[in-house]
DSSP file (Angstrom, degrees, kcal/mol; ACC not computed):
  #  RESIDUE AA STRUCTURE BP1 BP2  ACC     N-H-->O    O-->H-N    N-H-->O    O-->H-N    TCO  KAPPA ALPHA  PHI   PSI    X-CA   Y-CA   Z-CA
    1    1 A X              0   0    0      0, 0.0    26,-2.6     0, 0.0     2,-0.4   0.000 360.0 360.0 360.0 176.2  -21.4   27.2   -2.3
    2    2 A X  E     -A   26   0A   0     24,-0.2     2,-0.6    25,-0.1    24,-0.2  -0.922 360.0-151.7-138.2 112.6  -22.4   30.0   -0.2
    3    3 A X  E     -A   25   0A   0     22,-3.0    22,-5.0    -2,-0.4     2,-0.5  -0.945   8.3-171.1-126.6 150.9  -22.9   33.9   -1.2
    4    4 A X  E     -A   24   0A   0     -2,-0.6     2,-0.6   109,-0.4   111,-0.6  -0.954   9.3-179.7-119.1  93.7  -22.6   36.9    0.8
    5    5 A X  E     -A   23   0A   0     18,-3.8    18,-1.0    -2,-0.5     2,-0.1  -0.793   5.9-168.4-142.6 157.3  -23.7   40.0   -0.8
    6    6 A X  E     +A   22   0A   0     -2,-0.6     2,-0.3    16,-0.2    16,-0.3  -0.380  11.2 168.5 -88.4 142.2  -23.5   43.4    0.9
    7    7 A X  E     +A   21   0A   0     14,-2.4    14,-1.6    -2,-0.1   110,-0.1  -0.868  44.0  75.9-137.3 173.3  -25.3   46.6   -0.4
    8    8 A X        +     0   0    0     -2,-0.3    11,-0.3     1,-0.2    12,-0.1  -0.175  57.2 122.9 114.7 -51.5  -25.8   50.0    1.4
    9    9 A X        +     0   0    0      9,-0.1     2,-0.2    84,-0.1   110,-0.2   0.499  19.6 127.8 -16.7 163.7  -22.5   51.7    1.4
   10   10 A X  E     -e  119   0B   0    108,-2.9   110,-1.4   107,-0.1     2,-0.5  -0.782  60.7 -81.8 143.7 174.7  -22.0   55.2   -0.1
   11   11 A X  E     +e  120   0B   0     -2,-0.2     2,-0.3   108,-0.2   110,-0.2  -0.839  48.6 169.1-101.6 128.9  -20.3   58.5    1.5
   12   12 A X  E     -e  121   0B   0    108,-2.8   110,-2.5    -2,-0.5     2,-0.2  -0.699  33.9 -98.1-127.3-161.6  -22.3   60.7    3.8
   13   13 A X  E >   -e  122   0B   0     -2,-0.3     3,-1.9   108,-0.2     2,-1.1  -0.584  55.9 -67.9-100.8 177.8  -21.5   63.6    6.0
   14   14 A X  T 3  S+     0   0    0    108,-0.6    72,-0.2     1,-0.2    71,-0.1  -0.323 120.5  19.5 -70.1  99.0  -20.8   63.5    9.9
   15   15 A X  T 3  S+     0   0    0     -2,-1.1    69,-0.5     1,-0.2    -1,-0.2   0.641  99.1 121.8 109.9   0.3  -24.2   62.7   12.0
   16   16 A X    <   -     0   0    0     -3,-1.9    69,-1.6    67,-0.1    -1,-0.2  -0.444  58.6-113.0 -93.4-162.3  -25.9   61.1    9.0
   17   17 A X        +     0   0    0     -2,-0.2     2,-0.3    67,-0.1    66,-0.3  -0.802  27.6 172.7-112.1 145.9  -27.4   57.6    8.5
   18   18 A X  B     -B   82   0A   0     64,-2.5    64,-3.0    -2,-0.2     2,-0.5  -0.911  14.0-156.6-140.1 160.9  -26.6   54.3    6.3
   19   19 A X        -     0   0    0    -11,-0.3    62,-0.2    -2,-0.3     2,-0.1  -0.944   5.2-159.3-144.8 127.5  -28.0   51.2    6.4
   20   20 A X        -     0   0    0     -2,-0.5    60,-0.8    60,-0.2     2,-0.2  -0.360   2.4-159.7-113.1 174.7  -26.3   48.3    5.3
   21   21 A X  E     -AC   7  79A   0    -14,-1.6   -14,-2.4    58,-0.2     2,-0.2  -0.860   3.5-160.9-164.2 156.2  -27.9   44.5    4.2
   22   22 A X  E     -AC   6  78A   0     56,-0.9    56,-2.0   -16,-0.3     2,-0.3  -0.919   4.2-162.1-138.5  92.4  -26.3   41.5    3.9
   23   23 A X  E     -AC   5  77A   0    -18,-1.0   -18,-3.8    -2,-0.2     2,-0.5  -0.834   2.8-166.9-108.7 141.1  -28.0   38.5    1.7
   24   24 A X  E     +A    4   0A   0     52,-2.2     2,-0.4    51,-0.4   -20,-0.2  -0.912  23.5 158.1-107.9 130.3  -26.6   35.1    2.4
   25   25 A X  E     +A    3   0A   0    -22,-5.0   -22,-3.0    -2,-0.5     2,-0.3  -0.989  23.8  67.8-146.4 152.4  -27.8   32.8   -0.4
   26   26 A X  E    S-A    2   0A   0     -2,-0.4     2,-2.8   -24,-0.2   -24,-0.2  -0.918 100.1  -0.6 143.4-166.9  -26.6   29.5   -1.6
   27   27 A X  S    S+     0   0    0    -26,-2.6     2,-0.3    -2,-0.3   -25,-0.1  -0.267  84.5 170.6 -52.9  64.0  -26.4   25.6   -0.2
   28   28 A X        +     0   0    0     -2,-2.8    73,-0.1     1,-0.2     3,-0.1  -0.602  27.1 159.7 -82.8 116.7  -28.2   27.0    3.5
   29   29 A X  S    S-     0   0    0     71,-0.7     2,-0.3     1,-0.3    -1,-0.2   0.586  76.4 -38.8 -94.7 -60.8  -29.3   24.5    6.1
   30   30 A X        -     0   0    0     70,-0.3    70,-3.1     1,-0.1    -1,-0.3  -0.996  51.7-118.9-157.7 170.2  -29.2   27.1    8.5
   31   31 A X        -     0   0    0     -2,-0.3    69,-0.4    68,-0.3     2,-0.4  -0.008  20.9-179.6 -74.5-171.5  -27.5   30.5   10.0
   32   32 A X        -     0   0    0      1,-0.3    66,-0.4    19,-0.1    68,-0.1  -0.209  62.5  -7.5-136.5-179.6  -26.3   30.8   13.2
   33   33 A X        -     0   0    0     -2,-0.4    65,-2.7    64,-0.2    -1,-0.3   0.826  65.0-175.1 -86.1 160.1  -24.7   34.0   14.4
   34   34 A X  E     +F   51   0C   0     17,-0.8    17,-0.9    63,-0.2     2,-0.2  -0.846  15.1 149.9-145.4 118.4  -24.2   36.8   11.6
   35   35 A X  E     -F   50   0C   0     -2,-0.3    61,-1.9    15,-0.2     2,-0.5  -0.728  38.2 -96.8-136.9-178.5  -22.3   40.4   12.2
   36   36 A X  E     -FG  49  95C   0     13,-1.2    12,-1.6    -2,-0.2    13,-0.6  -0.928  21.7-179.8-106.8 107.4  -20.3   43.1   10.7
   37   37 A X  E     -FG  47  94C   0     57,-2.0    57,-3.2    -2,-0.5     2,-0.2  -0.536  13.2-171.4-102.5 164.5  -16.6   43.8   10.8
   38   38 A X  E     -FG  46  93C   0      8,-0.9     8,-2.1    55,-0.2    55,-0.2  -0.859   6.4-157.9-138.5 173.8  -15.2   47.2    8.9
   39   39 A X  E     - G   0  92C   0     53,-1.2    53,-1.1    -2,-0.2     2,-0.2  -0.735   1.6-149.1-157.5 136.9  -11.8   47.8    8.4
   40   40 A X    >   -     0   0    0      4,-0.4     3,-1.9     1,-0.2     2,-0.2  -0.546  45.0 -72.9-115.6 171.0  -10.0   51.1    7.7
   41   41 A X  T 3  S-     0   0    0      1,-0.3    -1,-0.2    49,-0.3     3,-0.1  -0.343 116.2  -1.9 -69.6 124.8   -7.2   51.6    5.9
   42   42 A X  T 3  S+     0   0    0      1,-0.4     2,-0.4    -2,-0.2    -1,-0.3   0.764 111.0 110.4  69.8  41.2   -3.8   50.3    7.7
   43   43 A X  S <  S-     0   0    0     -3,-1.9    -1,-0.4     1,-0.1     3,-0.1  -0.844  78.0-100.5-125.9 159.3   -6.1   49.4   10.5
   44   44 A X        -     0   0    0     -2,-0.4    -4,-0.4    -3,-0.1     2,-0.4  -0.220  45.8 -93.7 -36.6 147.4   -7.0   45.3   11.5
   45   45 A X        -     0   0    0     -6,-0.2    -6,-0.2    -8,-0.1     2,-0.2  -0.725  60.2-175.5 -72.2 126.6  -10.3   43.8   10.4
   46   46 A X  E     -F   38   0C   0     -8,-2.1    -8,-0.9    -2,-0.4     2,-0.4  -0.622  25.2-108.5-100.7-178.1  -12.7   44.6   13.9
   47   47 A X  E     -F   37   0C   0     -2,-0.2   -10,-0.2   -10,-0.2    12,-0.1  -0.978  22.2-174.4-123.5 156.0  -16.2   43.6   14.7
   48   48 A X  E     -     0   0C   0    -12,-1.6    12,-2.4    -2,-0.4     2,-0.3   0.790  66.4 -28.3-101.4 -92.0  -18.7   46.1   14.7
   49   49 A X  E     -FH  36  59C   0    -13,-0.6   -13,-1.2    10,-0.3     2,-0.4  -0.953  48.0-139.5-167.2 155.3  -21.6   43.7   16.0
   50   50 A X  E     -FH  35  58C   0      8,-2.3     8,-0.9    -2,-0.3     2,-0.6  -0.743   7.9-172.6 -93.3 119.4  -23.2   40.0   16.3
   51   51 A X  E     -FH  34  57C   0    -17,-0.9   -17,-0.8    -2,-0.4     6,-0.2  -0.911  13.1-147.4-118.2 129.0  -26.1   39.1   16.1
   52   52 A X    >   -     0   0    0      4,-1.7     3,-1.8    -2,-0.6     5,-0.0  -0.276  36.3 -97.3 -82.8 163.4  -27.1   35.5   16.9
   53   53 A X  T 3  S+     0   0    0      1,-0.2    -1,-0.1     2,-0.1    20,-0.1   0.911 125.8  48.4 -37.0 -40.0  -30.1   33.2   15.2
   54   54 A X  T 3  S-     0   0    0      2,-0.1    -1,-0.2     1,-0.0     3,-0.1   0.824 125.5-102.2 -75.0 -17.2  -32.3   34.2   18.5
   55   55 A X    <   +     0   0    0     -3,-1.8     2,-0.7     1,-0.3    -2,-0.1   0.767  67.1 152.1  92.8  16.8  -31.5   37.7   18.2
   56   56 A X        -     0   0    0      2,-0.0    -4,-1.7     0, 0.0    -1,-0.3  -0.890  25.2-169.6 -88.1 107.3  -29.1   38.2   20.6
   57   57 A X  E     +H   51   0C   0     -2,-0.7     2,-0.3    -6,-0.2    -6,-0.2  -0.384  11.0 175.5-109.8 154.4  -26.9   41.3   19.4
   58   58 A X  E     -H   50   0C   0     -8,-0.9    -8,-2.3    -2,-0.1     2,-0.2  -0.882  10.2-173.2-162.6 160.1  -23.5   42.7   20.8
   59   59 A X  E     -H   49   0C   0     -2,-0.3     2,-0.4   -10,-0.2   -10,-0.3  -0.771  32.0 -79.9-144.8 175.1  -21.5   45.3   19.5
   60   60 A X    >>  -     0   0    0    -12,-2.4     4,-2.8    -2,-0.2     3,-2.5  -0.432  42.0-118.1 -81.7 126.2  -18.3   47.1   19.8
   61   61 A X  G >4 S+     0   0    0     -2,-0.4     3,-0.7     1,-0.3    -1,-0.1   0.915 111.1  63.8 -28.6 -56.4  -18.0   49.9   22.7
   62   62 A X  G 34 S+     0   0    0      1,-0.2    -1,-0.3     4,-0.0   -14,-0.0   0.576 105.6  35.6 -58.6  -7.6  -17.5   52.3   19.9
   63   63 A X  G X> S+     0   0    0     -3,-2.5     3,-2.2   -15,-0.2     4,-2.1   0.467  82.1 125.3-118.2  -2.4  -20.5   52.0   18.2
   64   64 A X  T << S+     0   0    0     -4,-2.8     4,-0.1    -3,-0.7     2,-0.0  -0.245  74.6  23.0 -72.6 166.5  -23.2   51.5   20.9
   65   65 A X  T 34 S+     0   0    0      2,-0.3    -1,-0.2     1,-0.0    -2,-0.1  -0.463 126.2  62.0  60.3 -28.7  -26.4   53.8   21.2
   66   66 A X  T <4 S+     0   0    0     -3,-2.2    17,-0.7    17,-0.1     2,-0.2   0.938  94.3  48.4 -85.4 -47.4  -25.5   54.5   17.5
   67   67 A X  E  <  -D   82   0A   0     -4,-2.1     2,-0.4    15,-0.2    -2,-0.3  -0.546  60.8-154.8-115.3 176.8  -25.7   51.6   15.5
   68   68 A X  E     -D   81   0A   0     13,-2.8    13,-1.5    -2,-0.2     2,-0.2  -0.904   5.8-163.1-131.9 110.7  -28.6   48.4   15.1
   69   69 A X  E     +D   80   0A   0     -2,-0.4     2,-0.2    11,-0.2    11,-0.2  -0.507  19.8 160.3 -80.6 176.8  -28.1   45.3   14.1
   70   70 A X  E     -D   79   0A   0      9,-1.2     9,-1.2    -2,-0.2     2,-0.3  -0.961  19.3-158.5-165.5 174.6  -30.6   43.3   13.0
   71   71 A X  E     -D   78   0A   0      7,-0.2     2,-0.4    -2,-0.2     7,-0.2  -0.963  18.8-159.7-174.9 159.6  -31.7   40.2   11.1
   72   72 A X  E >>> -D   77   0A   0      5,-3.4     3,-2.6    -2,-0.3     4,-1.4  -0.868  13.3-176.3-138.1 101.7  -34.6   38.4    9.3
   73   73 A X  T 345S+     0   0    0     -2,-0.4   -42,-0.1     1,-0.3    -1,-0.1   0.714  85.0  73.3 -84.8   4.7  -33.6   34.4    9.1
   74   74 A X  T 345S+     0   0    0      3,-0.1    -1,-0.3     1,-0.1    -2,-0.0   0.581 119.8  17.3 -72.6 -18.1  -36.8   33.9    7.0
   75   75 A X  T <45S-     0   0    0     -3,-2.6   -51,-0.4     2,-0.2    -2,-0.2   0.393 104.2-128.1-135.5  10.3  -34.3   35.9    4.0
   76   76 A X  T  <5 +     0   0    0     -4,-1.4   -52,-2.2     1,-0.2     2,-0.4   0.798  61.5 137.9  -5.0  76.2  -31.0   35.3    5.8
   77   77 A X  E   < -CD  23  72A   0     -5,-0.9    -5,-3.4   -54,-0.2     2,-0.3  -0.919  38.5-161.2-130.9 151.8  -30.0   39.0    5.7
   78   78 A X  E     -CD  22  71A   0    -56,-2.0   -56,-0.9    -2,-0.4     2,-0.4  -0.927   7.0-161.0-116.6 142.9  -28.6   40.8    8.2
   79   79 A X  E     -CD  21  70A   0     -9,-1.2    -9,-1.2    -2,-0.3   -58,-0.2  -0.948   9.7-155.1-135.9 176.4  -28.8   44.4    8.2
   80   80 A X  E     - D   0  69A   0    -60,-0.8     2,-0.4    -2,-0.4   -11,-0.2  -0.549  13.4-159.8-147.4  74.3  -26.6   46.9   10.2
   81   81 A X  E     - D   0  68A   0    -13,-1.5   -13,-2.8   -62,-0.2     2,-0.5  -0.295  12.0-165.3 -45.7 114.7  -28.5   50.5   10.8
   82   82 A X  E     +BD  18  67A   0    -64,-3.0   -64,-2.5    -2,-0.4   -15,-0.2  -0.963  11.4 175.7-131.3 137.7  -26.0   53.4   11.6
   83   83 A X        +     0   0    0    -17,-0.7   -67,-0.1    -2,-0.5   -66,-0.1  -0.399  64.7  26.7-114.5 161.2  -26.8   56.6   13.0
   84   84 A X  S    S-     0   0    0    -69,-0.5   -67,-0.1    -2,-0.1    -1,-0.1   0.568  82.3-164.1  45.4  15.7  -24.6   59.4   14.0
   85   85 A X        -     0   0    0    -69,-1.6     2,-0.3    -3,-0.2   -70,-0.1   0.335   8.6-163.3 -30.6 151.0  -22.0   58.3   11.7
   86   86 A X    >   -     0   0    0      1,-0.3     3,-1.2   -72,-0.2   -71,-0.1  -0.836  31.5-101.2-122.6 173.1  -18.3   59.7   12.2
   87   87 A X  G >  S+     0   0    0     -2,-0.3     3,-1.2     1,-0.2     2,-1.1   0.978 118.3  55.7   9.5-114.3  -15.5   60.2   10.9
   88   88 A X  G 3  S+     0   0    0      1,-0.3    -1,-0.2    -3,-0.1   -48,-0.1   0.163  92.3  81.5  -4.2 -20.7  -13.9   57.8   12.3
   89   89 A X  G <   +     0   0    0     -3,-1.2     2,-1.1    -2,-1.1    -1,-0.3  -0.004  60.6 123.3 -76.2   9.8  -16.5   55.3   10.9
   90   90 A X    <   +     0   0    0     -3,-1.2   -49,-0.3    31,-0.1     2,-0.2  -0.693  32.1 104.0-113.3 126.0  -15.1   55.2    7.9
   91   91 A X  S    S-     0   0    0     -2,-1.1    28,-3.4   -51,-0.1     2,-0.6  -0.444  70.9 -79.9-151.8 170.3  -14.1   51.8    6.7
   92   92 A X  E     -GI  39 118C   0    -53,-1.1   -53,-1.2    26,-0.3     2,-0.4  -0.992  51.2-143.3-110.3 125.3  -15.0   48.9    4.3
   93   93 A X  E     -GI  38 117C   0     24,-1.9    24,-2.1    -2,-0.6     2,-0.5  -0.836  17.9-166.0-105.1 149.5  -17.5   47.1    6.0
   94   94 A X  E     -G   37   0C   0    -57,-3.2   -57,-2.0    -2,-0.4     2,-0.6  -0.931  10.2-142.8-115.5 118.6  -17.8   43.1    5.9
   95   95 A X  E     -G   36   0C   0     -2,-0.5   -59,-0.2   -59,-0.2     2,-0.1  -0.797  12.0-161.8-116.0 143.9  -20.4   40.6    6.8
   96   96 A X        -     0   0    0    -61,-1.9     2,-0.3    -2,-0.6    17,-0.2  -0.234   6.0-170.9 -77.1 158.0  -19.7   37.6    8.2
   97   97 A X        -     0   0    0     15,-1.2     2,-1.5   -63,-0.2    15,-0.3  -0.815  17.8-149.6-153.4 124.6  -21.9   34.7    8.3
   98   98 A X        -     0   0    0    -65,-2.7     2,-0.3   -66,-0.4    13,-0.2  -0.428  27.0-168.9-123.9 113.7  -21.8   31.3   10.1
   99   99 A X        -     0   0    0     -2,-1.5     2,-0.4    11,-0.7   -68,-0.3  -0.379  17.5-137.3 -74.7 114.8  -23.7   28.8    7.9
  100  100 A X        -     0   0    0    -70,-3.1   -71,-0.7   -69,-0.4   -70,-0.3  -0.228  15.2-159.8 -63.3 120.0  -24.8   25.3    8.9
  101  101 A X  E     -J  108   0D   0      7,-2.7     7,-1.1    -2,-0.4     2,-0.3  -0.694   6.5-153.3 -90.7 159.4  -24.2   22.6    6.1
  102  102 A X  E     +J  107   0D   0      5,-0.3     2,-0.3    -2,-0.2     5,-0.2  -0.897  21.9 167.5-154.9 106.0  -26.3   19.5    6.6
  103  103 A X  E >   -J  106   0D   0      3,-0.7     3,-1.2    -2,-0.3    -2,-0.0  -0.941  69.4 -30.2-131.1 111.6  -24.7   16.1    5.0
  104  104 A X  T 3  S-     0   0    0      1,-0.4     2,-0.2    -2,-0.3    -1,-0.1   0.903 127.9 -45.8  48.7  53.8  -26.0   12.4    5.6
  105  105 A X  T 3  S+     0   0    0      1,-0.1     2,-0.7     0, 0.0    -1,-0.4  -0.250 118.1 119.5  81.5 -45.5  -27.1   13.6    9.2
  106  106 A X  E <   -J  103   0D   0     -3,-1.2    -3,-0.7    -2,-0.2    -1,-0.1  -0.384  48.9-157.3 -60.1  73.8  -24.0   15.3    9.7
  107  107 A X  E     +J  102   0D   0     -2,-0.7     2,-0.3    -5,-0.2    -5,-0.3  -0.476  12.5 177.4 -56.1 136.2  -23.6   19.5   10.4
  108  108 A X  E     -J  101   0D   0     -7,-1.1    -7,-2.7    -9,-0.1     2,-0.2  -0.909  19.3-126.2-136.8 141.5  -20.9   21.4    9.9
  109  109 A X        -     0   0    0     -2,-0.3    -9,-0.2    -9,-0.3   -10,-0.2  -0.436  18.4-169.1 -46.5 134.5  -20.2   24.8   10.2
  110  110 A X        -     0   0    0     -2,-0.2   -11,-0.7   -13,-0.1    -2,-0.0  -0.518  15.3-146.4-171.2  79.1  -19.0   27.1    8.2
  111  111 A X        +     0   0    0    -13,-0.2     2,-0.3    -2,-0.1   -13,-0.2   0.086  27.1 179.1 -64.7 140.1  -17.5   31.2    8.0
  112  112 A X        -     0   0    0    -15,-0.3   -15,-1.2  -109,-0.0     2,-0.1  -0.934  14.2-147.2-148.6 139.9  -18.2   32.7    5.2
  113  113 A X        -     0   0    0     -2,-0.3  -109,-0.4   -17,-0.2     2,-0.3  -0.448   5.5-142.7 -88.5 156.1  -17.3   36.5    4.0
  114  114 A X        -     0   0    0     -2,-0.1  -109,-0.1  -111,-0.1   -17,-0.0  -0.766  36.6-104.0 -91.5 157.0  -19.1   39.2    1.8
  115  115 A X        -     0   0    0   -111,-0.6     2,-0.1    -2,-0.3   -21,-0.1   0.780  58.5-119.7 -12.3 -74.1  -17.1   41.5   -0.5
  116  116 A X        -     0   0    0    -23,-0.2     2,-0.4     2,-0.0   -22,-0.2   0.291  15.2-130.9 107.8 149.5  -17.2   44.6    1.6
  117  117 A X  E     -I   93   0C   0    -24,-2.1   -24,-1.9  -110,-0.1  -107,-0.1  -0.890  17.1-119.6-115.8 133.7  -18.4   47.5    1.1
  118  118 A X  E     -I   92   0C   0     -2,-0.4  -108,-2.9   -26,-0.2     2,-0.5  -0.405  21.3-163.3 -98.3 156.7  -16.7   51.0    1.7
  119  119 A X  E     -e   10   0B   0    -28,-3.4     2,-0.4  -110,-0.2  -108,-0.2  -0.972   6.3-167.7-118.5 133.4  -18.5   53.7    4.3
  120  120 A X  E     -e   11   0B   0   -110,-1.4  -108,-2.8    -2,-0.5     2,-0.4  -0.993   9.2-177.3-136.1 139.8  -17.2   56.6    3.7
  121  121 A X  E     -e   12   0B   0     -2,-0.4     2,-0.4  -110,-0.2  -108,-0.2  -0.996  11.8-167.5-152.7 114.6  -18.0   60.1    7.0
  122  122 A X  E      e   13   0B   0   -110,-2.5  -108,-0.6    -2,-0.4    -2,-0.0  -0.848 360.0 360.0-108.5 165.5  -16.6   63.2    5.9
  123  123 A X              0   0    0     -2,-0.4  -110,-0.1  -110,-0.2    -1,-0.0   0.348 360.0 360.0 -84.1 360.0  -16.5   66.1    8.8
């Protein structure tokens, strides 16, 4: 099996910083893309941002110039800096991961969630 778990959470005020981490650990051949979804209360799960195995990131309109994904596939954590938090950033955040299984020559793919973790941006 496959675990996802998320630290980093916590409440701050409007226009401070959090930084989130994501450790994927378990039956790993290998990663390939890993991001962040939130969700706020009575809202849809979104993404936040993707980052792929190469390091190719994209993010949601709402959060760019603010926030950084990032990733270290030597510890297959992902982490997700945010700056300039708002209001309006506040959510349970999730990370996703999708992990390669490797069976008698064979790969398969595989989604796999963290807990989530709550962000909490008071004014």
């Amino acid at each position: 099996q496959v675990q996802l778990v998320e630290s980093g959470g916590g409440s701050v005020q409007a226009g401070g910083s959090l930084r989130l981490s994501c450790a994927a650990s378990g039956s790993i051949f290998s990663i390939n893309a890993m991001g962040w979804y939130r969700q706020a209360p009575e809202k849809q799960r979104e993404l936040v941002a993707v980052i792929s195995s190469g390091g190719s990131a994209n993010y949601a309109d709402s959060v760019k110039g603010r926030f950084t994904i990032s990733r270290d596939n030597a510890k297959n954590t992902v982490y997700l800096q945010m700056n300039s938090l708002k209001p309006e950033d506040t959510a349970v955040y999730y990370c996703n991961a999708d992990v390669i299984k490797r069976s008698y020559f064979k790969s398969t793919e595989y989604s796999y969630w963290g807990q989530g973790t709550q962000v909490t941006v008071s004014s």
